[in-house]
C-alpha positions in Angstrom: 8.0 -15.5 24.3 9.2 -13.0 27.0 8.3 -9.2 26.0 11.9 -8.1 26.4 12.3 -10.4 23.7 11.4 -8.2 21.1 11.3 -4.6 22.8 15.2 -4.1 23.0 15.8 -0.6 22.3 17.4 -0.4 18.8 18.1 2.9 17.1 17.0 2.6 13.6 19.6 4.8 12.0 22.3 2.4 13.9 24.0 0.4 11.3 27.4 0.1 12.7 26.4 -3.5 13.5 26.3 -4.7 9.8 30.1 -3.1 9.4 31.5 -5.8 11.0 32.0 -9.7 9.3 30.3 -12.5 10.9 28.9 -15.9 10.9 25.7 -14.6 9.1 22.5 -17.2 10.6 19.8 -16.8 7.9 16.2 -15.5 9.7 13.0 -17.6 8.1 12.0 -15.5 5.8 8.8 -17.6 4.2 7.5 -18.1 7.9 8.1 -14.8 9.3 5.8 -13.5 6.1 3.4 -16.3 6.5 2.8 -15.3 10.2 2.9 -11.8 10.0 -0.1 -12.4 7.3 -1.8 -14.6 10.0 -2.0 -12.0 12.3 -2.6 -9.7 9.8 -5.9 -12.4 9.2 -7.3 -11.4 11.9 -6.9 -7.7 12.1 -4.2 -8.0 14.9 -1.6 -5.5 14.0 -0.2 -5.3 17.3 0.8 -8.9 17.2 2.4 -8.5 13.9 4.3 -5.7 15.0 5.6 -7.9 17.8 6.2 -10.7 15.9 7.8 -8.7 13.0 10.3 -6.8 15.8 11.2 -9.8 17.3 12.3 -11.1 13.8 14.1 -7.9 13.2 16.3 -8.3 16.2 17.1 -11.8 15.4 18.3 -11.1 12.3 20.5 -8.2 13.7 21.7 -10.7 16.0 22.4 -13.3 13.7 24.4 -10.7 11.2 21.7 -11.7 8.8 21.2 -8.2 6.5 19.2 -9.3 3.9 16.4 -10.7 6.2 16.6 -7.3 8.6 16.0 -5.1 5.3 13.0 -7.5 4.3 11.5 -6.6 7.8 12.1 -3.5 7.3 9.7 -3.4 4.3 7.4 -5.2 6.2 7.2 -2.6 9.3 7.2 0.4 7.4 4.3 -1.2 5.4 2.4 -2.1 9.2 3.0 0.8 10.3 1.7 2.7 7.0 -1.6 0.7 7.4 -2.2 1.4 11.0 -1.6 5.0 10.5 1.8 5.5 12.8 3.8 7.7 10.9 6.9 8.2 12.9 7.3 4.8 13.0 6.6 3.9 9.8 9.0 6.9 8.4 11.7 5.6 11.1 11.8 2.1 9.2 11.3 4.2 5.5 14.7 6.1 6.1 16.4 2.8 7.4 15.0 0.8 4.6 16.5 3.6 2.2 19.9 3.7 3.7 20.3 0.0 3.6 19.4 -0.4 0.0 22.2 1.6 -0.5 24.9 -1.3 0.5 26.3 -3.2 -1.7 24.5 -6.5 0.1 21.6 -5.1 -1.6 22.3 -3.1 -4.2 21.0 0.5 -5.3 19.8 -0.7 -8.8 18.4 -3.6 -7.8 15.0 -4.6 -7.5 15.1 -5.2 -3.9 15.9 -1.6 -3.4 13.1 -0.7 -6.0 10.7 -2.3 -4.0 12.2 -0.5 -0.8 11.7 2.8 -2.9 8.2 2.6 -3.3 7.4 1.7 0.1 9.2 4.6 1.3 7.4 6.7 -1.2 3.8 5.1 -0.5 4.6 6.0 3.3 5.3 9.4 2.4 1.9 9.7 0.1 -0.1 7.9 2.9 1.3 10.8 5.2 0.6 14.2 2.8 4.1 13.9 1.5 3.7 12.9 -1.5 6.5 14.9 -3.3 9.1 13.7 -1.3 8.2 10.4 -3.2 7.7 10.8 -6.3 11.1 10.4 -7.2 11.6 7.0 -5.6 8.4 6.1 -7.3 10.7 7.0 -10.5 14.1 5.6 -9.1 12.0 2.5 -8.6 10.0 2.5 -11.8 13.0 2.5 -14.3 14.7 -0.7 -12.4 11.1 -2.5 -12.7 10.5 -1.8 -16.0 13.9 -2.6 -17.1 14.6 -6.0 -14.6 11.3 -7.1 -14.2 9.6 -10.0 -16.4 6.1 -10.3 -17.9 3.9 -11.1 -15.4 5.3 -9.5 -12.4 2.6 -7.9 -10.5 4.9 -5.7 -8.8 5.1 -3.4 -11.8 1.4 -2.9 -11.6 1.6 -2.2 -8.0 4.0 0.8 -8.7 2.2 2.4 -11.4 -0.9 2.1 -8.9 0.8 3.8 -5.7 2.6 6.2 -7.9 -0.5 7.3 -9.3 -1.9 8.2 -5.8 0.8 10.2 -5.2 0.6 11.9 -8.6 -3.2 12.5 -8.1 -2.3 14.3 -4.7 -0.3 16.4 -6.6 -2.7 17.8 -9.2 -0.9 15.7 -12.0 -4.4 13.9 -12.9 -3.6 13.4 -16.6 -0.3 11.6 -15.6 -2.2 9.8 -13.3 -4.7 8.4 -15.0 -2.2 7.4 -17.9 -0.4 5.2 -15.1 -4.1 3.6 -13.8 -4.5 2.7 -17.3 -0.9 1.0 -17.3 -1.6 -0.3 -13.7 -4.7 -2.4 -15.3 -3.3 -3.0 -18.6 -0.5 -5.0 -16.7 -2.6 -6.2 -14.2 -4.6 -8.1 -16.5 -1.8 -10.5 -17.6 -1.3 -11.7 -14.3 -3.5 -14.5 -12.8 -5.5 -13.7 -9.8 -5.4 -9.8 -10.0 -8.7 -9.3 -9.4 -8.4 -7.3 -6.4 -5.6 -5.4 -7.6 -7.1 -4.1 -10.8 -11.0 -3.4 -8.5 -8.7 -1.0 -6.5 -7.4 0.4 -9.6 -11.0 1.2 -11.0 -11.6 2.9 -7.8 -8.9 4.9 -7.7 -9.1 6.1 -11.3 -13.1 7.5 -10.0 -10.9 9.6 -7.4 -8.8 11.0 -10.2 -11.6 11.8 -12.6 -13.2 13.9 -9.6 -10.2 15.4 -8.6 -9.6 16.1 -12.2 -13.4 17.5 -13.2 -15.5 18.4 -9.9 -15.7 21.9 -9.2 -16.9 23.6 -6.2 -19.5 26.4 -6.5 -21.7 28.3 -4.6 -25.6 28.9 -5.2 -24.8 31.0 -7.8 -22.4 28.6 -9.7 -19.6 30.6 -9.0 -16.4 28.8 -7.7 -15.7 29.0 -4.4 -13.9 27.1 -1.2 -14.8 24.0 0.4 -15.0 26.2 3.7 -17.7 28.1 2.0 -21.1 27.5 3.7 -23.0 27.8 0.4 -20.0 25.6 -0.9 -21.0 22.9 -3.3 -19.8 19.8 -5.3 -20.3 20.1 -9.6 -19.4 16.8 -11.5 -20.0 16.9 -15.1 -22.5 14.5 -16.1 -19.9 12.4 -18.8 -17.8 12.0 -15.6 -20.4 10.9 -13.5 -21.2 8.4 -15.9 -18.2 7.4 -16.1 -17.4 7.2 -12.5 -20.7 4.8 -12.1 -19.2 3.0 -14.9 -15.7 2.4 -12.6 -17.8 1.6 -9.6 -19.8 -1.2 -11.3 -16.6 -2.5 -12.8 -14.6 -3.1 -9.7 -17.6 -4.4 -7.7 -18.1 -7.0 -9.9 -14.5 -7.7 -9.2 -15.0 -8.0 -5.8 -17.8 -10.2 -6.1 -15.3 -12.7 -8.6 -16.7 -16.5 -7.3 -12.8 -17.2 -8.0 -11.2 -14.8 -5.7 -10.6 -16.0 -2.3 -12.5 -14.8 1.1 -9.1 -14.7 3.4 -7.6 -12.0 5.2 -6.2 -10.3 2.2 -9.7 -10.1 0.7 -10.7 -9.0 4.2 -8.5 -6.3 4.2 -9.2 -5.1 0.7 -13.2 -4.8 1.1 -12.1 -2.8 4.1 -10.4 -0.5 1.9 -12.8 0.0 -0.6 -15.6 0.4 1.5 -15.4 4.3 1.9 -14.8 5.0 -1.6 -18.7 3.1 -2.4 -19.9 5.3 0.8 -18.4 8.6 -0.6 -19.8 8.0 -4.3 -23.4 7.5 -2.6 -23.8 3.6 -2.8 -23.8 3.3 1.2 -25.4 -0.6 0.6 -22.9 -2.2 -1.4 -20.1 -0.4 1.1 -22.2 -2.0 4.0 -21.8 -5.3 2.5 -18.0 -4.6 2.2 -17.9 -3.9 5.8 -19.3 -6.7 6.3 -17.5 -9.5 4.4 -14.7 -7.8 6.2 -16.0 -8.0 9.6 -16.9 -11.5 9.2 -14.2 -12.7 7.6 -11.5 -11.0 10.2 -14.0 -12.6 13.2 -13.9 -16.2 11.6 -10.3 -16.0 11.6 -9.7 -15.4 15.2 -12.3 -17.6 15.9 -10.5 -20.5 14.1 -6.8 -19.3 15.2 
């Protein structure tokens, strides 16, 4: 495959292709995804971006709308994860505007899920109140479309309790964790989901309770040099008690070592680190590392 292949200069904003009717040649959708999470196996995200804009342009080329605006998802997402924010925000605000054509459809749940990946780009990048009210758009059409047992309901009230947390809203926050896991639960293999839940409700009880003092105990600034951390002793209890509940998660025999789990130990690794428990975020590392090298090794 040729690099000009999938470097074509397209303006992300440009629509005025999709205005026109045409023979529309469907992109694969299953195998695109299934690819993408290959390279995605192994830690290469700059072959998923190629692969992923190469799809795009086909799909543009072959008047195919529906399949550009699932890549679209898919980009902002990669680009979210490997920390490019103009690119990722490019793809947000062309994911936005095309869930606004009929094609798609502004109350549907295809543009619900566009919604909170535009909102978890803008969280990932300090802007979390320019999502929160996608993250609301998008939660009424879940709760009212979705069925039992959809796990993307659980992945909204987890995002948009990361956003809320950045915004000082703990209590809210902490009331969508518990809906996040309560939801979570009834779905089979949520194990990972519902470990990163746990550890992200320890973020929002410290956000919510630490103080920072100075050697007299009076508060202070983080810039302070006497500046230091106070967590009440119920919340660092229950904190521990988070920790321990998610790690078992992650050590569930049932849930499968692939790139996903890869990826997920990665994640969690920093939170063990920051709440003192440098081995068992070592060993996270580590599962990753191995997992990610066996991959490319086998691929």
């Amino acid at each position: 495959m040729d690099t000009s292949d999938y470097t074509d200069p397209i303006c992300p904003f440009d629509l005025s292709e999709w205005q026109k009717e045409a023979p529309v040649e469907s992109v694969p959708m299953d195998r695109i995804i299934a690819k993408e999470d290959e390279y995605l196996g192994k830690n290469d995200y700059a072959g998923a971006e190629r692969h992923l804009l190469y799809w795009l342009g086909d799909a543009k080329a072959g008047n195919d709308f529906r399949g550009a605006f699932q890549i679209e998802n898919e980009l902002m997402g990669l680009y979210r994860k490997s920390g490019k924010e103009k690119e990722a925000r490019a793809h947000a605000e062309t994911a936005l505007q095309m869930a606004r054509d009929p094609r798609i459809g502004a109350e549907s749940t295809g543009a619900a899920t566009a919604y909170i990946n535009a909102a978890t780009v803008y969280k990932t990048f300090d802007r979390a109140d320019e999502g929160i009210a996608l993250f609301e758009k998008a939660r009424k059409i879940y709760e009212r479309d979705l069925p039992a047992g959809d796990a993307r309901l659980g992945g909204l009230y987890n995002n948009m309790a990361l956003a809320l947390t950045d915004l000082g809203r703990t209590e809210e926050a902490l009331g969508l964790y518990e809906k996040a896991v309560a939801w979570m639960e009834k779905v089979p293999g949520s194990e990972l989901e519902i470990a990163i839940s746990y550890l992200n409700i320890c973020d929002s009880l410290m956000a919510r309770d630490a103080r920072v003092v100075n050697e007299a105990g009076e508060a202070t600034t983080e810039d302070d040099p006497e500046a230091c951390l106070v967590v009440p002793k119920e919340t660092d209890r229950e904190i521990d008690a988070y920790l321990d509940r998610a790690w078992a998660l992650l050590n569930e025999e049932s849930v499968p070592r692939n790139g996903y789990y890869a990826f997920v130990c990665g994640k969690c690794a920093p939170s063990y680190d920051y709440y003192g428990r440098e081995e068992q975020a070592a060993e996270l590392r580590k599962r990753s590392e191995e997992i990610y090298k066996e991959n490319r090794e086998s691929m």
